[in-house]
DOMARTOR-477195 format. One record per residue (C-alpha): residue in three letters; y negated, x, z. Coordinates in Angstrom, 2 decimals, m for minus. Example, Ala and Ser with C-alpha at 12.3 -4.5 7.8 and 13.67 -1.06 7.14 Angstrom:
+------+---------+---------+---------+
| type |       Y |       X |       Z |
+------+---------+---------+---------+
|  ALA |    4.50 |   12.30 |    7.80 |
|  SER |    1.06 |   13.67 |    7.14 |
+------+---------+---------+---------+
//
This chain:
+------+---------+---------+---------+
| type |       Y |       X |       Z |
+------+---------+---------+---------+
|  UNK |   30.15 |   16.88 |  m11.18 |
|  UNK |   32.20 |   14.67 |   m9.35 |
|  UNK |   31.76 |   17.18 |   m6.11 |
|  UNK |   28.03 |   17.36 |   m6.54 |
|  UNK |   27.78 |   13.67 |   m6.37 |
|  UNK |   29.71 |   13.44 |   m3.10 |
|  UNK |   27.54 |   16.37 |   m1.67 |
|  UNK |   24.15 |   14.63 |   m2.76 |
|  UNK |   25.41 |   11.26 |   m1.39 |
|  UNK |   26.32 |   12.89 |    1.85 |
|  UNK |   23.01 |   14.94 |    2.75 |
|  UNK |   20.29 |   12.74 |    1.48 |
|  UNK |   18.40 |   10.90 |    3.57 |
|  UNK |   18.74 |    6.89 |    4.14 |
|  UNK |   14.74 |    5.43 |    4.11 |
|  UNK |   15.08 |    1.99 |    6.22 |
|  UNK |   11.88 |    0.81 |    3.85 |
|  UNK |   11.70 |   m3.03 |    3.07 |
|  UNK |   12.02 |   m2.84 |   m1.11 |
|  UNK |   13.63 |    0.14 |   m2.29 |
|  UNK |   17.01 |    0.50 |   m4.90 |
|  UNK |   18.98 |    2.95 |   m3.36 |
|  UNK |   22.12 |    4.24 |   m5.01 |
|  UNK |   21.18 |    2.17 |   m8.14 |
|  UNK |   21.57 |    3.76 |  m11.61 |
|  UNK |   18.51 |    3.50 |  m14.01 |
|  UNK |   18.75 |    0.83 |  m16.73 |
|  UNK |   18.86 |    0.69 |  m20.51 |
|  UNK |   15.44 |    0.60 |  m21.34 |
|  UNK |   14.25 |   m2.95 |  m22.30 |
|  UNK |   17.86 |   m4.40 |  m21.65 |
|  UNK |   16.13 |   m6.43 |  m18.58 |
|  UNK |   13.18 |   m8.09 |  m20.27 |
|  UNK |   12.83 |  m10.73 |  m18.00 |
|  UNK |   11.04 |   m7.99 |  m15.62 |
|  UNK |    7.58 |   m7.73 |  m14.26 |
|  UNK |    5.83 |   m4.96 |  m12.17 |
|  UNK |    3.34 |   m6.74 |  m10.18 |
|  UNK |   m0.07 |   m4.82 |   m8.94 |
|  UNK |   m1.41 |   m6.17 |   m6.02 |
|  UNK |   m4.86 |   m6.34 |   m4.39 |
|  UNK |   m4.70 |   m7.75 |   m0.51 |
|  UNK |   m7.18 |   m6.51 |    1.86 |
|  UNK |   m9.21 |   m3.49 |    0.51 |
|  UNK |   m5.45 |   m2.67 |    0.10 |
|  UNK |   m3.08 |   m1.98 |   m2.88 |
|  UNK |    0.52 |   m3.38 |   m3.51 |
|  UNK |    3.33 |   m3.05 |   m5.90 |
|  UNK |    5.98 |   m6.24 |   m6.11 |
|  UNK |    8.11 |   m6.98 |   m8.97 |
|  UNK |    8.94 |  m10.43 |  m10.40 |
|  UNK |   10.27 |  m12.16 |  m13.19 |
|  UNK |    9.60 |  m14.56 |  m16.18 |
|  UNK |   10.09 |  m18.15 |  m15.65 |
|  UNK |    8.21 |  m19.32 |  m19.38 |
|  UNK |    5.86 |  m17.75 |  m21.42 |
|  UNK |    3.08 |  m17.95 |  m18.77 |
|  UNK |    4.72 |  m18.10 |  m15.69 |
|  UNK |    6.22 |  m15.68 |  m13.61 |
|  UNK |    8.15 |  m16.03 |  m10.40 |
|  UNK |    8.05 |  m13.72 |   m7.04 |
|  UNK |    8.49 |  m13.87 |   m3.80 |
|  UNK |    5.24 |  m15.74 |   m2.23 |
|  UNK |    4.97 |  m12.50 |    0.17 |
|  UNK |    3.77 |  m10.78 |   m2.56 |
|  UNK |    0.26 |  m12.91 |   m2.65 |
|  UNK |   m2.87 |  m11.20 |   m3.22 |
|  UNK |   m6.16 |  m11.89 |   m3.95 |
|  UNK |   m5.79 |  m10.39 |   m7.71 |
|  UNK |   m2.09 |   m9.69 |   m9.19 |
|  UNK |   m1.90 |   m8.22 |  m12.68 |
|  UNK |    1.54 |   m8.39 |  m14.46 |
|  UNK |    2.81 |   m5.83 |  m16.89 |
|  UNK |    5.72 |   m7.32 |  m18.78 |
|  UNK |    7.99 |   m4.94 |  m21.12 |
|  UNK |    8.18 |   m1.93 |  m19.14 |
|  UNK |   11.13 |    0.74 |  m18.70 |
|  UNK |    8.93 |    3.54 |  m17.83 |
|  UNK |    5.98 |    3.19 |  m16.15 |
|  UNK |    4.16 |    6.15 |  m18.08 |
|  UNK |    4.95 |    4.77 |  m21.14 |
|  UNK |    2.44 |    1.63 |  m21.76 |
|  UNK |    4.26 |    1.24 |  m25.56 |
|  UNK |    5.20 |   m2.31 |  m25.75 |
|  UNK |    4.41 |   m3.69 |  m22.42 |
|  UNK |    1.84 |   m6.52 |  m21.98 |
|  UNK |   m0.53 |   m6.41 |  m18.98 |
|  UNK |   m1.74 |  m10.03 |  m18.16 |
|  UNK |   m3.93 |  m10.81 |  m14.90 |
|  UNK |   m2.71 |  m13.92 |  m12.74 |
|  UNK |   m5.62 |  m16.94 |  m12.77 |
|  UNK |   m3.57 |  m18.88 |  m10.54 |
|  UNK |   m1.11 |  m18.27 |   m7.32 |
|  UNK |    1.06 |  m20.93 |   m5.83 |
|  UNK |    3.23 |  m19.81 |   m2.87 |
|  UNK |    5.02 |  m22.40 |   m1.49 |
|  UNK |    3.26 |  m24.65 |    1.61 |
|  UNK |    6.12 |  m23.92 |    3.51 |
|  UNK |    6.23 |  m19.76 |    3.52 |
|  UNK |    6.10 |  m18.93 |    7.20 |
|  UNK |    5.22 |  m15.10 |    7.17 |
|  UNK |    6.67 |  m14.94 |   10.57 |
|  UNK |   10.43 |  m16.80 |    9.37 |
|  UNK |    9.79 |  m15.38 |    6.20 |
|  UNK |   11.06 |  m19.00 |    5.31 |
|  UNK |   10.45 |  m20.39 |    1.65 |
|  UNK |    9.66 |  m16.94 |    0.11 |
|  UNK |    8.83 |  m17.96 |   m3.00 |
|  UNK |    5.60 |  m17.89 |   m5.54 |
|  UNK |    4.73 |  m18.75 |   m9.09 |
|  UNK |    2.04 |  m17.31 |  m10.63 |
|  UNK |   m0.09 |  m18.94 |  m13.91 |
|  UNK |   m0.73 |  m15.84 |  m16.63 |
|  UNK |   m4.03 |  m15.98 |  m18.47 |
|  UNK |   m2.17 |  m15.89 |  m21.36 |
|  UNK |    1.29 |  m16.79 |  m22.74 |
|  UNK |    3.27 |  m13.51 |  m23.42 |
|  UNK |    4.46 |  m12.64 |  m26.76 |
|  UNK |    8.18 |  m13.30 |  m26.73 |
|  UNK |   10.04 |  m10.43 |  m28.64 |
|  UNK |   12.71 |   m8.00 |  m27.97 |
|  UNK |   10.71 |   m6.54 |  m24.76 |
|  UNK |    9.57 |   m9.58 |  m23.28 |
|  UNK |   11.78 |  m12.52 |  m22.39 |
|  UNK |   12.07 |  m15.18 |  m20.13 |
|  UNK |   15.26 |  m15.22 |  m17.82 |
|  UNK |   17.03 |  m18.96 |  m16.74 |
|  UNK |   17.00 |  m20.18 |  m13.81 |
|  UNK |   19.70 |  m21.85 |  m11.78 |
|  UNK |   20.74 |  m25.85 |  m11.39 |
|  UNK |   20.35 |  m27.13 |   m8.18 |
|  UNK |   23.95 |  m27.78 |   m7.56 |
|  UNK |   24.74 |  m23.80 |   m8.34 |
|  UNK |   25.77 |  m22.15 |   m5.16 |
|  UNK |   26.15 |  m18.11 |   m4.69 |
|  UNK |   29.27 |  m17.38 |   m3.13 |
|  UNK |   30.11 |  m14.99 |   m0.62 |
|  UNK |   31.89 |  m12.16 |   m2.43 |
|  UNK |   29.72 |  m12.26 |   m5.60 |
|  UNK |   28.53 |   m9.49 |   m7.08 |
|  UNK |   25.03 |   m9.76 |   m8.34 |
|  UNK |   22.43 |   m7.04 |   m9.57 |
|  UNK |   19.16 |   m6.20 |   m8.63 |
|  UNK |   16.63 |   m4.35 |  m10.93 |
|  UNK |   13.12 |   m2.26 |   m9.73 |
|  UNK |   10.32 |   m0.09 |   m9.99 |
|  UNK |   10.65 |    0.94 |   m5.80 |
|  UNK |   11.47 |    4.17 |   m4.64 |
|  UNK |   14.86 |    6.20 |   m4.92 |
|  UNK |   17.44 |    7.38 |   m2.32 |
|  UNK |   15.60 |   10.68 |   m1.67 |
|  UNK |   12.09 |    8.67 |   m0.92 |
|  UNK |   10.58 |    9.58 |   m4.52 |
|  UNK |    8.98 |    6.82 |   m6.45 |
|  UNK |   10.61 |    5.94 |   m9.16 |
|  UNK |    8.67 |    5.39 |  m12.99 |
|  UNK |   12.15 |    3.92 |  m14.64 |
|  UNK |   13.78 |    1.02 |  m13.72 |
|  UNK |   16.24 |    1.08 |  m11.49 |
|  UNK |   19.06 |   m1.15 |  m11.30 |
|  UNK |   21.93 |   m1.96 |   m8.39 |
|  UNK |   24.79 |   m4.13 |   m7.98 |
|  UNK |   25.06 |   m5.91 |   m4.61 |
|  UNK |   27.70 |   m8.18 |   m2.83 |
|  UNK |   26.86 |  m11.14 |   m1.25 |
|  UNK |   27.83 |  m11.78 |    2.56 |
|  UNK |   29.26 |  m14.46 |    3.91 |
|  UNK |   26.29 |  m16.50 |    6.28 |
|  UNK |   27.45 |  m15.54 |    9.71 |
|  UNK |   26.41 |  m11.71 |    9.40 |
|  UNK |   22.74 |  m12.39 |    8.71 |
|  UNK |   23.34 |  m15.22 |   11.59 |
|  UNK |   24.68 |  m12.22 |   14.01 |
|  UNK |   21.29 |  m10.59 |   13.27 |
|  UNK |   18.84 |  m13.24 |   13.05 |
|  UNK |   18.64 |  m16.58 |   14.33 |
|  UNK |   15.92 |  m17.44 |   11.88 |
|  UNK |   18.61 |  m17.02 |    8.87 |
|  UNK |   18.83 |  m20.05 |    7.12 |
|  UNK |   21.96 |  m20.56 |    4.47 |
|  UNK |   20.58 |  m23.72 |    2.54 |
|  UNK |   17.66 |  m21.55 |    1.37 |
|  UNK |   18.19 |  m18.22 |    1.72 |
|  UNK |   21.20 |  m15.62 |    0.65 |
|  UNK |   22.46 |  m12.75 |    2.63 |
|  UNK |   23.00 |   m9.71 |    0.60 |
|  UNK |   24.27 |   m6.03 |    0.85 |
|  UNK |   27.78 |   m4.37 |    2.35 |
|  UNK |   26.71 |   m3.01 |    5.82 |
|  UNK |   29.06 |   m0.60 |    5.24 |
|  UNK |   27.10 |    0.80 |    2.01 |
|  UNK |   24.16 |    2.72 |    1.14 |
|  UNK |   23.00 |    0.55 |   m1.78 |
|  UNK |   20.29 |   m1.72 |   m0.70 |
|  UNK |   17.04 |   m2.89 |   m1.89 |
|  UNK |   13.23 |   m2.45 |   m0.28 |
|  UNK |    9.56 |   m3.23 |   m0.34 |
|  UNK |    8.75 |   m1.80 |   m4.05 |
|  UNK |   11.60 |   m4.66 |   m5.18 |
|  UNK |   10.25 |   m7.48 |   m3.31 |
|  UNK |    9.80 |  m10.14 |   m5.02 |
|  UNK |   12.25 |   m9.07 |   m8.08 |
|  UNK |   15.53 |  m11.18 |   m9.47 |
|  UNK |   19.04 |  m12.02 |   m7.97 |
|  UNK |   20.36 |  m12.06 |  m10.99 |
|  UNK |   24.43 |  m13.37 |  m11.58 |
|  UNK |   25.40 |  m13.67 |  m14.91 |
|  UNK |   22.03 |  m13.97 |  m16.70 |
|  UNK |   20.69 |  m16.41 |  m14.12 |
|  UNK |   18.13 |  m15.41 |  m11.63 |
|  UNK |   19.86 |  m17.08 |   m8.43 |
|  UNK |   17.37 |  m14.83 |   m6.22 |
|  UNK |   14.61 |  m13.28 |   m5.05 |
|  UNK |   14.59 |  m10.49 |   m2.89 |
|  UNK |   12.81 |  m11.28 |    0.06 |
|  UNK |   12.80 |   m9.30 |    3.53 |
|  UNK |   14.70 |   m6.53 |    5.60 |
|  UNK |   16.16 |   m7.03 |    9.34 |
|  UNK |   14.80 |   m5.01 |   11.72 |
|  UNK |   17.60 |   m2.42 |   11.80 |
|  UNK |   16.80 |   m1.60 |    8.21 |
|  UNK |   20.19 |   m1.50 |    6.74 |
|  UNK |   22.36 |   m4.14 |    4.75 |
|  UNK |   22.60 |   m6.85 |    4.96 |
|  UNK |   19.32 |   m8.17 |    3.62 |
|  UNK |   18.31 |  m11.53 |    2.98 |
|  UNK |   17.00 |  m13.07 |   m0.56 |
|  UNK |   15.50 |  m16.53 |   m1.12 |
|  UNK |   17.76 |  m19.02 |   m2.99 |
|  UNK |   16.79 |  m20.20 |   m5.55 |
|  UNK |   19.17 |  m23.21 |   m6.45 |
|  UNK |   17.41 |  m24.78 |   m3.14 |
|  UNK |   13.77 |  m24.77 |   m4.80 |
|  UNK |   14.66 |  m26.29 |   m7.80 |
|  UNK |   12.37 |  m29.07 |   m7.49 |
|  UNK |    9.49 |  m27.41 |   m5.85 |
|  UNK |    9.61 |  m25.57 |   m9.09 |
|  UNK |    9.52 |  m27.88 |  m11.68 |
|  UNK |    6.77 |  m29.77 |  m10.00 |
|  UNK |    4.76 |  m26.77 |   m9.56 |
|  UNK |    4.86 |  m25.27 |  m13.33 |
|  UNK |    4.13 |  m28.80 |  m14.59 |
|  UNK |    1.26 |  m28.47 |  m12.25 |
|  UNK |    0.49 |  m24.99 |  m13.66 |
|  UNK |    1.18 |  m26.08 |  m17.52 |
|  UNK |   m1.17 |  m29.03 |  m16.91 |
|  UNK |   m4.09 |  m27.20 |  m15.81 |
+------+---------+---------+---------+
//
C-alpha cells in the first residue's frame, strides 16, 4: 500500500488552480460543523466558495466570493447526501470597503442568513480569534473543502489538509503587495498540499479557532499562498454583525 501511495503521489498531475485541497485526506463526516458550501450567482455565471459560521445567522468568507445571490448549505459531508444539512439564502452581503480585487487586500465578507440555523450536532458555530492572537510562522493549521482533488476531479466529501505557515519574507519574495498585519502566508513550497479556488473563502483553523480565510494564489500557482488574518479584522467584525443583528 505503502508503494502504491508513493507511485500515485509521483505520477499525478499538480493543477496550479486558485482553491483546491490537494493531498488532503477526507474528514469525519460532520466533525467540522462550522462549514458552509457557498453557491454563487455573479454575472450570468455560477460559483462555488466555502465559508464558515460566525453565529446562528452569520457566516463569514472571503469578500471575493460576492455575488449577486449566495445560498448557504450548512451540515454537509457529502454533497449528494442533503440528510441534515440546512440550505439558507443570504439577504444581506457585507464585504469589507477596503477589498481591492486587484491587492486582493481586506478579503473578507459576512453574510446575513434569512434565518438563524438550527444549532445541533451538524451545525455549529466556530470562534473566532482575539485581536492580540498572532499566527506564527511554523504553525500548523488545517484547512477543510468541497474543491477539487489532486487528480483534477471534484470532490462531493469534504476534504481536509494540514498546512504550515511561512515566515513573511517568502510571500514578500513573490509579491510586493503581501501585507503581514493582515494577511498570512501559508503552504511549504517544497510540498504538494495546497489549497485552490473551490476553498476560497473557507477557515484557517488552529486549535478550534478560525485564524483564517483562504484568500488568493501567486501567480506561479504553487505554495506559498496567502490567507486573510483574521485577528487584524476584529473590529470591522463586531461592528458589522451588530450592524447585521440590528437590521
Amino acid at each position: 500500500m505503502l508503494l502504491l501511495l508513493v507511485f500515485l503521489v509521483s505520477v499525478l498531475p499538480l493543477s496550479t488552480d486558485g482553491g483546491k485541497i490537494f493531498w488532503g485526506t477526507e474528514v469525519k463526516p460532520h466533525s467540522r460543523p462550522y462549514m458552509a458550501y457557498l453557491n454563487i450567482d455573479r454575472n450570468n455565471s455560477h460559483y462555488v466558495c466555502g465559508g464558515f459560521l460566525v453565529d446562528k445567522d452569520i457566516v463569514m468568507t472571503a469578500a471575493h466570493c460576492n455575488g449577486s445571490h449566495i445560498t448557504v448549505t450548512l451540515g454537509a459531508h457529502d454533497m449528494r447526501n442533503k440528510t441534515n444539512t440546512q440550505k439558507i439564502h443570504a439577504i444581506k452581503h457585507v464585504p469589507h470597503e477596503g477589498y481591492t480585487k486587484k491587492k486582493k487586500f481586506n478579503d473578507i465578507m459576512l453574510l446575513k442568513l434569512k434565518r438563524k440555523a438550527q444549532i445541533n450536532s451538524f451545525v455549529k458555530t466556530i470562534a473566532l480569534p482575539k485581536s492580540e492572537d498572532w499566527v506564527k510562522p511554523g504553525q500548523v493549521c488545517t484547512v477543510s473543502g468541497w474543491g477539487n482533488l489532486a487528480n483534477c476531479s471534484s470532490s462531493n466529501t469534504l476534504q481536509e489538509v494540514n498546512l504550515v505557515v511561512q515566515k513573511k519574507q517568502l510571500c514578500m519574495e513573490m509579491s510586493r503587495n503581501y501585507n503581514d498585519s493582515i494577511q498570512l502566508c501559508v503552504g511549504n513550497p517544497n510540498e504538494k498540499k495546497a489549497t485552490g479556488s473551490g476553498d476560497s473563502g473557507g477557515p484557517f483553523v488552529c486549535n478550534n479557532v478560525a485564524q483564517g480565510i483562504v484568500s488568493h494564489r501567486f501567480c506561479t500557482g504553487q505554495p506559498p499562498r496567502v490567507f486573510t488574518r483574521i485577528s487584524s479584522f476584529i473590529p470591522w467584525i463586531k461592528k458589522t454583525m451588530k450592524l447585521l443583528q440590528q437590521s
